[in-house]
BAFI-3210 file (N, C-alpha, C; in Angstrom, 3 decimals, decimal comma, padded with zeros to 6 digits):
// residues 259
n [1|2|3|4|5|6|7|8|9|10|11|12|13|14|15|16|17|18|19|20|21|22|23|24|25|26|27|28|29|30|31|32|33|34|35|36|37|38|39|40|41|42|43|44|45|46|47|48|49|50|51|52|53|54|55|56|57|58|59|60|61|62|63|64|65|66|67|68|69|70|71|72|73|74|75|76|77|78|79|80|81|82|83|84|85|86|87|88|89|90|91|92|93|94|95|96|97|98|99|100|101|102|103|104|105|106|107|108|109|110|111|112|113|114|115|116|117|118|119|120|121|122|123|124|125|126|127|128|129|130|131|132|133|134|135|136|137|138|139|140|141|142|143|144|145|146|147|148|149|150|151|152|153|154|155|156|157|158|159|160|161|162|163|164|165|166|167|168|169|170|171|172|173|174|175|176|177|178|179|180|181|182|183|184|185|186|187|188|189|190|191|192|193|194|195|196|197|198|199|200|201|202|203|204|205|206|207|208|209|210|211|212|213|214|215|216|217|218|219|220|221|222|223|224|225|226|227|228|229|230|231|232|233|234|235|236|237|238|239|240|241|242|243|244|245|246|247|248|249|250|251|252|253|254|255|256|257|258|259]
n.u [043,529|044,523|042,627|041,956|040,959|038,086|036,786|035,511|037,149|035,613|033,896|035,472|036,502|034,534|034,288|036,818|037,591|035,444|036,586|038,625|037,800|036,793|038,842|040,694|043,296|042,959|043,311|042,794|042,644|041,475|039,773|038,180|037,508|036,054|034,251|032,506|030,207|031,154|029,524|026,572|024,092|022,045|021,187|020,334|017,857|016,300|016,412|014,400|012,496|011,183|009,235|007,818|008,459|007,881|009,374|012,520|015,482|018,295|021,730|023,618|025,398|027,322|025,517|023,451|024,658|026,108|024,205|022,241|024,304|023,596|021,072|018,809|018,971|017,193|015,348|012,611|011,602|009,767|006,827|007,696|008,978|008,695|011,543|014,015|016,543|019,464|020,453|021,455|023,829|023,438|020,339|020,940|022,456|020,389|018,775|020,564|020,674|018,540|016,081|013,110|011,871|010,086|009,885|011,186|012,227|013,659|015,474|014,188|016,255|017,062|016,982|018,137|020,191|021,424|020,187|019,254|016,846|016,057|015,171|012,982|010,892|010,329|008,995|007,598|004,759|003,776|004,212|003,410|001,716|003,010|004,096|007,364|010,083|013,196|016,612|019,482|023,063|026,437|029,211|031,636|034,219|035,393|033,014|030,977|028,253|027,255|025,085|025,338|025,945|024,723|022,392|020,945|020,458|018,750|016,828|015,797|014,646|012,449|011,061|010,095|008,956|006,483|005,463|006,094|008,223|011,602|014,036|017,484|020,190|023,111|025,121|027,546|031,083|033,370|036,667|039,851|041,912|044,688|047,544|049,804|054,122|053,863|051,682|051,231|053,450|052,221|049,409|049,747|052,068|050,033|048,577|049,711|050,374|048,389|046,680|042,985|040,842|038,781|035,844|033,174|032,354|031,893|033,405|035,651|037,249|038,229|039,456|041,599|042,896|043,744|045,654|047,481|048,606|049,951|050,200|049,635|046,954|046,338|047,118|046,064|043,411|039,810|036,537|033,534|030,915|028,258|027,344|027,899|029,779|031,566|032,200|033,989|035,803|036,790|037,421|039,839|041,495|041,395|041,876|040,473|037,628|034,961|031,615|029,391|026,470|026,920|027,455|028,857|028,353|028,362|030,763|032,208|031,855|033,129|035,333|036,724|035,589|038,328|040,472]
n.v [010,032|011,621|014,005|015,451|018,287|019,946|021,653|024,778|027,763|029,244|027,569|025,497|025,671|025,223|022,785|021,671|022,210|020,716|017,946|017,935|018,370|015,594|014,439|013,796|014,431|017,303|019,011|021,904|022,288|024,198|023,329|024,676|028,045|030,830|033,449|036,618|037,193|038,790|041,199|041,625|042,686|040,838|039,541|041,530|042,024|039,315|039,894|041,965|040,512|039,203|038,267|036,742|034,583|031,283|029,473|029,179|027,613|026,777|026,217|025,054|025,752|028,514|029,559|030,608|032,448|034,183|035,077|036,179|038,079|039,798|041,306|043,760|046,889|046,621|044,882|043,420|040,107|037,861|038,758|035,659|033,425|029,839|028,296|026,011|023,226|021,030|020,107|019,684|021,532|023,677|024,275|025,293|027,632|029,142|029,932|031,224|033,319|034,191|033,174|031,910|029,061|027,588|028,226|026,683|024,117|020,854|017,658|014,795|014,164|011,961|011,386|008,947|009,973|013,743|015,338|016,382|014,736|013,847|016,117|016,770|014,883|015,917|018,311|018,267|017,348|019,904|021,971|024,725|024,995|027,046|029,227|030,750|029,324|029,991|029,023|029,063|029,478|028,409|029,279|028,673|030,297|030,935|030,357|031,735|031,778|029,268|026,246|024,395|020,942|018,148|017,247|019,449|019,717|018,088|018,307|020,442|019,843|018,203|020,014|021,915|019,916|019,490|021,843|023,774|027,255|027,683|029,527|030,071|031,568|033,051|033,177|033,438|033,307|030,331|028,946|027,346|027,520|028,957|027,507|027,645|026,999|024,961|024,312|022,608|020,855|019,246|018,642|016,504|014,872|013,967|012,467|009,757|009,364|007,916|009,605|010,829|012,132|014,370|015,385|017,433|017,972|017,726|019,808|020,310|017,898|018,147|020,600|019,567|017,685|020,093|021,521|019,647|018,153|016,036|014,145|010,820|009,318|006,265|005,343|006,982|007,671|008,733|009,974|010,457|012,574|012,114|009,860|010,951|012,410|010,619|008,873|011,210|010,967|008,458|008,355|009,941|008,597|007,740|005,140|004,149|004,592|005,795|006,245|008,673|010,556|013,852|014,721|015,077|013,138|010,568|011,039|010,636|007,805|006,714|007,244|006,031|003,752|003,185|002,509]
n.w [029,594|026,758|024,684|021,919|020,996|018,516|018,027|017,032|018,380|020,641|021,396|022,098|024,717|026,976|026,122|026,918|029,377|030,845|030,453|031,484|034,228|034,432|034,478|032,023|030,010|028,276|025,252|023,585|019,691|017,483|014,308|013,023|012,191|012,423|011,380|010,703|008,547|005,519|004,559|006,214|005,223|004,583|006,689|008,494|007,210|007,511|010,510|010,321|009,225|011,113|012,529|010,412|009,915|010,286|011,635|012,211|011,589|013,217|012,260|014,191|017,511|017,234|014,888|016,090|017,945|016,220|014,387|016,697|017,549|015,723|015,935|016,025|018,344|020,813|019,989|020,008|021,199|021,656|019,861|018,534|016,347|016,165|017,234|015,993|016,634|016,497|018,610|021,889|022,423|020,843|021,565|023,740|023,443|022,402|024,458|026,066|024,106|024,783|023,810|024,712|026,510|025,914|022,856|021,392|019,214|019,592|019,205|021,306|024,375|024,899|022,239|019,805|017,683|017,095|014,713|011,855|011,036|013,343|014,192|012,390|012,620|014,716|014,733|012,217|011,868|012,601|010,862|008,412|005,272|002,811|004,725|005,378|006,092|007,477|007,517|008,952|008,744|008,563|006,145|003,717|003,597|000,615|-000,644|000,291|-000,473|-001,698|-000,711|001,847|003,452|004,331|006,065|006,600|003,993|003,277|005,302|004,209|001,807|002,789|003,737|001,805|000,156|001,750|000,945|001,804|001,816|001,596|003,010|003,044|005,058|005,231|008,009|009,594|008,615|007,674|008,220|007,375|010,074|011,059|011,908|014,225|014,320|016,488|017,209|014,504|015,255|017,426|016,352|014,406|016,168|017,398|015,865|016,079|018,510|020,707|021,102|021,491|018,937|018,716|016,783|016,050|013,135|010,084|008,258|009,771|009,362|007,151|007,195|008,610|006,792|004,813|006,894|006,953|004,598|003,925|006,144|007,694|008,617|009,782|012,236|013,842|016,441|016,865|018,217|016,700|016,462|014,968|012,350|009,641|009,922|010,883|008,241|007,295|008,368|008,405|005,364|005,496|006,617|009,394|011,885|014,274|015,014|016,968|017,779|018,510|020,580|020,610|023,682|026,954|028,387|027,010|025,348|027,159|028,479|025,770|025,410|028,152|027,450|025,806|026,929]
ca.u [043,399|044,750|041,897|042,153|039,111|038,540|036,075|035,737|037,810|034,081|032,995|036,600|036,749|033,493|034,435|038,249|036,993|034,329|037,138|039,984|037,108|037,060|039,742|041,292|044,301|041,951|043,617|041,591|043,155|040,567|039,723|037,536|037,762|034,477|034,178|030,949|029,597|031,753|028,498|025,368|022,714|021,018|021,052|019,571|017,103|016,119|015,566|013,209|011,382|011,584|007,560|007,532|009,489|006,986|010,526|013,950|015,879|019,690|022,421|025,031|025,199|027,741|024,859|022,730|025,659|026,600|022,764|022,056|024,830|022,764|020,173|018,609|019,206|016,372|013,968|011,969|012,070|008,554|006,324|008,226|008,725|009,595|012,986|014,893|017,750|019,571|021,035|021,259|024,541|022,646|019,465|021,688|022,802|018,866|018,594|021,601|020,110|017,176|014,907|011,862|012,174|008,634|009,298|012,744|011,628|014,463|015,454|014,480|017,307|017,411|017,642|019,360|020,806|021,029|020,342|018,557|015,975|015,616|014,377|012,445|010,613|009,550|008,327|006,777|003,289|003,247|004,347|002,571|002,379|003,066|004,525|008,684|011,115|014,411|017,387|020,505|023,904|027,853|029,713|033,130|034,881|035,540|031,698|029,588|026,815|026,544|023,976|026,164|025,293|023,642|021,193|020,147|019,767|017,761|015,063|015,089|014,180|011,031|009,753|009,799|007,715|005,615|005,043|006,965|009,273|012,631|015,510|018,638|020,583|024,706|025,130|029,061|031,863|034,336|037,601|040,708|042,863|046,047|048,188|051,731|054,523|054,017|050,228|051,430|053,723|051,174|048,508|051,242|052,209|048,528|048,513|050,172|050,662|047,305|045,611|041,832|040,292|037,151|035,174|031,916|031,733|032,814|034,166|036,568|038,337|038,517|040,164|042,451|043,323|044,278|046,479|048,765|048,270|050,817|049,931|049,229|046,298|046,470|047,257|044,820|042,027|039,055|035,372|032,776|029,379|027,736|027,991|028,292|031,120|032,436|033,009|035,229|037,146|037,502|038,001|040,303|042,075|041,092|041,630|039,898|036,989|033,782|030,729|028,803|026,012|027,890|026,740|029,640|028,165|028,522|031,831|033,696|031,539|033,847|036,756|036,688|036,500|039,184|041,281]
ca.v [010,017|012,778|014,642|016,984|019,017|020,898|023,069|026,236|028,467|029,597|026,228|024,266|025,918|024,413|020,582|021,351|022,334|019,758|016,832|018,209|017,748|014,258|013,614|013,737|015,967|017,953|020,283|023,037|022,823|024,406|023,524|025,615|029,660|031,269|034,925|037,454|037,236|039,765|041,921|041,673|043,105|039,813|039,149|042,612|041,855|038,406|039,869|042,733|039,836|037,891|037,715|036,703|033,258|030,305|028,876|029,581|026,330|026,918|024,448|024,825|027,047|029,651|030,494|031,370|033,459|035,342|035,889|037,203|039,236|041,283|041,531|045,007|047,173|046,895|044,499|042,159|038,427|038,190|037,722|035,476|031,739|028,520|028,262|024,775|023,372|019,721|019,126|020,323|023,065|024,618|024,686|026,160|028,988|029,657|030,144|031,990|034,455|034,932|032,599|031,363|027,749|026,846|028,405|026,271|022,712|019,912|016,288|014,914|014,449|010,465|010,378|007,903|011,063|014,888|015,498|016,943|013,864|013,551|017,443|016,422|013,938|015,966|019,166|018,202|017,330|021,454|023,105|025,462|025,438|028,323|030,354|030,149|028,329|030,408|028,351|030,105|028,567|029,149|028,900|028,393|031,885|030,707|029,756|032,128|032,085|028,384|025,910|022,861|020,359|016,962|017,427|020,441|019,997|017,179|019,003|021,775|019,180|017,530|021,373|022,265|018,726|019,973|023,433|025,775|027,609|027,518|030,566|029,981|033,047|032,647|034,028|033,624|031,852|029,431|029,265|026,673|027,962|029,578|026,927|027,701|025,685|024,378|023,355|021,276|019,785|019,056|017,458|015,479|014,007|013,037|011,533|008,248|008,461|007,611|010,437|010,648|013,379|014,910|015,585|017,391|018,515|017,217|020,217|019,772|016,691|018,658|021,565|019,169|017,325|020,926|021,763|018,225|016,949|014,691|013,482|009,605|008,901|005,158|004,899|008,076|007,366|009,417|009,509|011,324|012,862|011,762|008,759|011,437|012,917|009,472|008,658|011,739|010,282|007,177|008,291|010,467|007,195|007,127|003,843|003,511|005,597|005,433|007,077|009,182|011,504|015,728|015,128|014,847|011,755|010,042|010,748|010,114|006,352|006,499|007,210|004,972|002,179|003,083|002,944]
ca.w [028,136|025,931|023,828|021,086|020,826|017,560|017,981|017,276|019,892|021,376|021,432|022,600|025,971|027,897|026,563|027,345|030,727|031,800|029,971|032,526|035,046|034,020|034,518|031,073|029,326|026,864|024,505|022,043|018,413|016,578|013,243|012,221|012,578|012,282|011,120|010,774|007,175|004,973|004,232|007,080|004,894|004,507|008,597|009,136|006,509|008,263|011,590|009,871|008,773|012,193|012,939|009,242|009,577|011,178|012,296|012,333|012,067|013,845|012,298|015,497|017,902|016,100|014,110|017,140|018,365|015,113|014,154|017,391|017,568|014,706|016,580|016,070|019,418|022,061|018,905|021,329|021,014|021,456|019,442|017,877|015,361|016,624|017,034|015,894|016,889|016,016|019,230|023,055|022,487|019,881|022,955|024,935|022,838|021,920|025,957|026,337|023,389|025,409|023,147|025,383|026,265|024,712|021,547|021,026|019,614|019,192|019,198|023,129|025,060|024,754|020,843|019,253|017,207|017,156|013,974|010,752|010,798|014,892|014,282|011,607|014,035|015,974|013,941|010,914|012,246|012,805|009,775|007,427|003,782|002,243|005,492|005,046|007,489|007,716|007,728|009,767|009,160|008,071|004,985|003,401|003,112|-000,595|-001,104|000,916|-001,557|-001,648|000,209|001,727|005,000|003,725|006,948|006,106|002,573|003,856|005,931|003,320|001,104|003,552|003,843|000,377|-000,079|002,221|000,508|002,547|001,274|002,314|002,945|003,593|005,279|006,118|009,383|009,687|007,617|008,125|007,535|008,028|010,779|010,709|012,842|014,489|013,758|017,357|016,816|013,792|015,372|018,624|015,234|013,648|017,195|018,240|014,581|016,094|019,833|020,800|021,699|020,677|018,401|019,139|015,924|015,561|011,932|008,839|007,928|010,748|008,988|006,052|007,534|009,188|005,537|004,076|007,468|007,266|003,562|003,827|007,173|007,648|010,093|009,673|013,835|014,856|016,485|017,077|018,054|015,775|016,655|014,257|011,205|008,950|010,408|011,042|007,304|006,655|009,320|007,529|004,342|005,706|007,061|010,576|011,830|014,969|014,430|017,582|017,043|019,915|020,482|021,204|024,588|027,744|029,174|026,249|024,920|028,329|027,993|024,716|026,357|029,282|026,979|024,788|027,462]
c.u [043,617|043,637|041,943|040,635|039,150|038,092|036,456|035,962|036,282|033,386|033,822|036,355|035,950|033,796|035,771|038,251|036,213|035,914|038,293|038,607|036,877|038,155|040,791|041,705|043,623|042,864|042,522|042,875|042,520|040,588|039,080|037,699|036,617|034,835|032,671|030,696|030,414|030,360|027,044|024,109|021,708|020,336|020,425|018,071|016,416|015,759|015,008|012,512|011,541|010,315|006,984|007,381|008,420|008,016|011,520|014,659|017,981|020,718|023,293|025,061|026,016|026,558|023,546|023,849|025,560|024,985|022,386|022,563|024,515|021,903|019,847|018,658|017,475|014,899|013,624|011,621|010,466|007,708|007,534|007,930|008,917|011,262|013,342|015,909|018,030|020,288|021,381|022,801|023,739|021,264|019,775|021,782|021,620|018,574|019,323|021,199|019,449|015,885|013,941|011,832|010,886|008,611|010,845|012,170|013,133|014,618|014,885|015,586|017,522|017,007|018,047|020,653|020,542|021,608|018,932|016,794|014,998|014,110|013,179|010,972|009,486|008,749|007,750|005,039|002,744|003,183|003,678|002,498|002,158|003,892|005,964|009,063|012,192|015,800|019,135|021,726|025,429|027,947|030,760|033,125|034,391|034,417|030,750|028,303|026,493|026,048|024,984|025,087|024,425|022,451|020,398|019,942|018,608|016,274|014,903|013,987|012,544|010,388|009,294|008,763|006,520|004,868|005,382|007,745|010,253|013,771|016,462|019,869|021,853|025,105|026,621|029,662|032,951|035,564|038,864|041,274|044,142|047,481|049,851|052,375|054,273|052,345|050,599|051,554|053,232|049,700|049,887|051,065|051,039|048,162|048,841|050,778|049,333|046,156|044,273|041,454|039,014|036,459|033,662|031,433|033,059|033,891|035,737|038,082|038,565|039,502|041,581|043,194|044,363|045,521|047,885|048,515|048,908|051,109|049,076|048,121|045,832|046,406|046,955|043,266|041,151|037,039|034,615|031,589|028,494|027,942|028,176|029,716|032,438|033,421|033,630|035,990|037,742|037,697|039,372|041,719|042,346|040,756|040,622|039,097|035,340|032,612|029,567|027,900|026,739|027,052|027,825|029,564|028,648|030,034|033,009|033,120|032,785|035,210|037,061|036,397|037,123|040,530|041,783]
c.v [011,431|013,098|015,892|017,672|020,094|021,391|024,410|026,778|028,729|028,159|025,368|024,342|025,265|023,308|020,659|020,740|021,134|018,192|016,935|017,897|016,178|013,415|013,578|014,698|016,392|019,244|020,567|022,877|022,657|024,075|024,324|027,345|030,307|033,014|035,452|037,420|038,693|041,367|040,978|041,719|041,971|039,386|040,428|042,457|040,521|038,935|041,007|042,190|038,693|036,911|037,005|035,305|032,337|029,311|029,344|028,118|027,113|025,674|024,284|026,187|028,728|029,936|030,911|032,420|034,561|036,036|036,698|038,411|040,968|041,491|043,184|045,470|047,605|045,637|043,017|040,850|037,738|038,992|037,096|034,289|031,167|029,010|026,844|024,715|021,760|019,519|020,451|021,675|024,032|026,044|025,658|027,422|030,017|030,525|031,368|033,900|035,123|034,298|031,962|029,617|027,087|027,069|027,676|024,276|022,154|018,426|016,062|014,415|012,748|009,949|009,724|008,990|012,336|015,480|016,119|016,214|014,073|014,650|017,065|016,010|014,926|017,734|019,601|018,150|019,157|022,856|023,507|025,507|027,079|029,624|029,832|030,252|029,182|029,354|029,135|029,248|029,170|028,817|029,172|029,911|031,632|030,782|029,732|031,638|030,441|027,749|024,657|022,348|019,277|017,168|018,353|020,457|018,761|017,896|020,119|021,229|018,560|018,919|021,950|020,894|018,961|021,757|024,593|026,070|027,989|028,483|030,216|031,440|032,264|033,584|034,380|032,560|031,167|029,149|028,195|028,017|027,941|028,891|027,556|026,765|024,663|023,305|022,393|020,018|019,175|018,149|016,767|014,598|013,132|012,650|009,898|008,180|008,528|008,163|010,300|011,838|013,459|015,596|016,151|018,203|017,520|017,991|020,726|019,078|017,456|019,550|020,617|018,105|018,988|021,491|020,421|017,705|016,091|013,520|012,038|009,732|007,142|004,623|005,945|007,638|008,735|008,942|010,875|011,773|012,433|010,696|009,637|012,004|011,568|008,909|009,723|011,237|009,458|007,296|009,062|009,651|007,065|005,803|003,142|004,680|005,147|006,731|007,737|010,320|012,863|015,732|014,345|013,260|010,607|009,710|010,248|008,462|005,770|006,414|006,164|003,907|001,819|002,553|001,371]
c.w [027,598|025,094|023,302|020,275|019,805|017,096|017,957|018,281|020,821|022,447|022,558|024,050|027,004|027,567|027,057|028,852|031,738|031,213|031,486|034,036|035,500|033,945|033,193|030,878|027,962|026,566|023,620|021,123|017,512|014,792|012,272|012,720|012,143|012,381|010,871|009,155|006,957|004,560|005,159|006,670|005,330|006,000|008,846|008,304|007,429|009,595|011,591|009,610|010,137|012,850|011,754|009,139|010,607|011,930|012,001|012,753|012,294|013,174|013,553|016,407|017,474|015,215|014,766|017,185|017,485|014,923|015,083|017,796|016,437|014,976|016,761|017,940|019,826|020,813|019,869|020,382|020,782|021,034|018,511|016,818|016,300|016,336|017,110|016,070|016,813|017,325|020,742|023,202|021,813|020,464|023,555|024,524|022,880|023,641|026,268|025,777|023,930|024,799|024,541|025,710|025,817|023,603|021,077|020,874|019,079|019,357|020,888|023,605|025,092|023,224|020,507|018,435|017,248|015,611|013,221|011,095|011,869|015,004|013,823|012,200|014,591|015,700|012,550|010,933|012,212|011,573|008,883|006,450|003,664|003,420|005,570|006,285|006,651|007,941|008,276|009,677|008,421|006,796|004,559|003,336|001,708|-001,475|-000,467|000,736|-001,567|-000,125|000,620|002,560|004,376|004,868|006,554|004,915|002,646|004,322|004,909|002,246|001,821|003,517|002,682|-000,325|000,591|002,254|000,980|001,988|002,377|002,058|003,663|004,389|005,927|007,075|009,679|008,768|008,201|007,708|008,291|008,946|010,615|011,606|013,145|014,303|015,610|017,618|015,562|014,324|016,600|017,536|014,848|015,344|017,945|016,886|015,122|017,900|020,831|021,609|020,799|020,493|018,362|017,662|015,591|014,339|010,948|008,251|008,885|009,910|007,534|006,043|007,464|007,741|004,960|005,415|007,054|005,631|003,097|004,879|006,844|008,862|010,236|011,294|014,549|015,484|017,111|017,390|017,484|016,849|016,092|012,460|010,064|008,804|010,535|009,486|007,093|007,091|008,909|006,231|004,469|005,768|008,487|010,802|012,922|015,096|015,818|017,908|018,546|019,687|020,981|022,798|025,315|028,113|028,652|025,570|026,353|028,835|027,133|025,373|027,271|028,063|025,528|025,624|027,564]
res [x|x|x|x|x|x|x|x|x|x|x|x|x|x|x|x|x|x|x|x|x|x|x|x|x|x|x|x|x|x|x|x|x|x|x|x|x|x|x|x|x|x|x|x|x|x|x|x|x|x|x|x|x|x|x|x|x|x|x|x|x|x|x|x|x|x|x|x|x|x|x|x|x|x|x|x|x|x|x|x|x|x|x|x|x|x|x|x|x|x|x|x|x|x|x|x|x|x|x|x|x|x|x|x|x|x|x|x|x|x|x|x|x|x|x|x|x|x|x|x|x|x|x|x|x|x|x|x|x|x|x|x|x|x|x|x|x|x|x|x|x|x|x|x|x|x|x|x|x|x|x|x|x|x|x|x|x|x|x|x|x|x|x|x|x|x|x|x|x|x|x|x|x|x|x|x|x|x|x|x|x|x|x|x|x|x|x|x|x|x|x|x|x|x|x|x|x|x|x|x|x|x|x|x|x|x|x|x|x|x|x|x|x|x|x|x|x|x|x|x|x|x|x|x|x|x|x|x|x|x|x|x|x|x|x|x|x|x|x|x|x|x|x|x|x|x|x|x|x|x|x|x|x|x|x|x|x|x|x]
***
């Protein structure tokens, strides 16, 4: 099975990798391009206030990465917040950072989803009024300054009901990618000869609208991460559209019985 994986370059390489393990022809053609926030202040500010924050919720792991990469030189990890995370790459990253694996809470590992809610779930019983939850995540080049992510405007929304206050801080931005004419024509061709597209963000299918906008996907198929992600797909006009937790086991289930 052909798969086009369209993660961020950081991201593509470990599913390319474990998919070609699998047996399957996995290409990377990133949709998204991830850059360092045009101005830091706010991220150096955030981890001056790091004992401050009673959590730190992560949306993906790029915003572990980028945040930590501001990481004041030699500023210890301990004492620290909770650290959140919507789904086991995200985990990983937190690990990778050096976060503590007791102070890292997330969905458990046989969710039904890895998401906003799952989190939700499973760290609301703990939270503080009045002590603020940090929220760590990207944003359009175009539209640094705003708040997107229905999940996350979701849990911002359950913590602010529950009296915490809620900061948002943009750690890196995002940006369509700059395709060659040979990556076009490599999307275009897995438009209709029945390779499957790997999807884990919405703003993914968005990207991939402003690269092709005259592209048909009427005979693309793809599987999502999540049902959110699934309807861009279909409004998009993905026709065969199957829906999976971001976890290996799972999508090569998907695969195998597409086949």
């Amino acid at each position: 099975m052909r798969v086009i994986v369209t993660r961020p370059e950081a991201d593509a390489a470990v599913w390319v990798s474990a998919l070609h393990d699998a047996g399957h022809n996995a290409v990377s053609l990133p949709l998204i391009d991830i850059n360092p926030p045009a101005d830091a202040t706010a991220v150096h500010r955030a981890w001056q206030r790091w004992t401050e924050w009673q959590a730190v919720m992560f949306v993906s792991a790029q915003a572990v990465r980028q945040f930590f990469q501001q990481r004041p030189e030699s500023w210890p990890l301990v004492p620290a917040p909770r650290c959140w995370a919507t789904g086991p790459g995200t985990c990983r990253a937190l690990l990778q950072a050096g976060v503590p694996a007791h102070l890292i809470d997330s969905p458990s590992d046989d969710a039904v989803q890895f998401d906003s809610e799952m989190l939700w779930q499973r760290v609301h019983h703990r939270v503080r009024p009045s002590d603020p939850v940090l929220i760590v995540r990207g944003a359009d080049t175009a539209h640094a300054a705003s708040v997107d992510g229905n999940g996350r405007n979701w849990l911002a929304r359950q913590l602010q009901a529950a009296g915490v206050p809620v900061v948002w801080l943009v750690a890196y931005e995002r940006r369509a990618p700059h395709w060659t004419d040979a990556q076009s024509a490599q999307a275009q061709a897995a438009a209709h000869d029945g390779s499957v597209w790997l999807f884990s963000s919405s703003q993914a299918l968005s990207h991939l609208k402003q690269c092709l906008p005259q592209q048909s996907w009427q005979q693309a198929r793809c599987i999502a991460t999540h049902p959110r992600i699934a309807e861009s797909a279909r409004m998009l006009g993905f026709s065969e559209i199957h829906i999976v937790r971001p976890v290996l086991a799972d999508v090569l289930r998907s695969l195998e019985s597409s086949t």
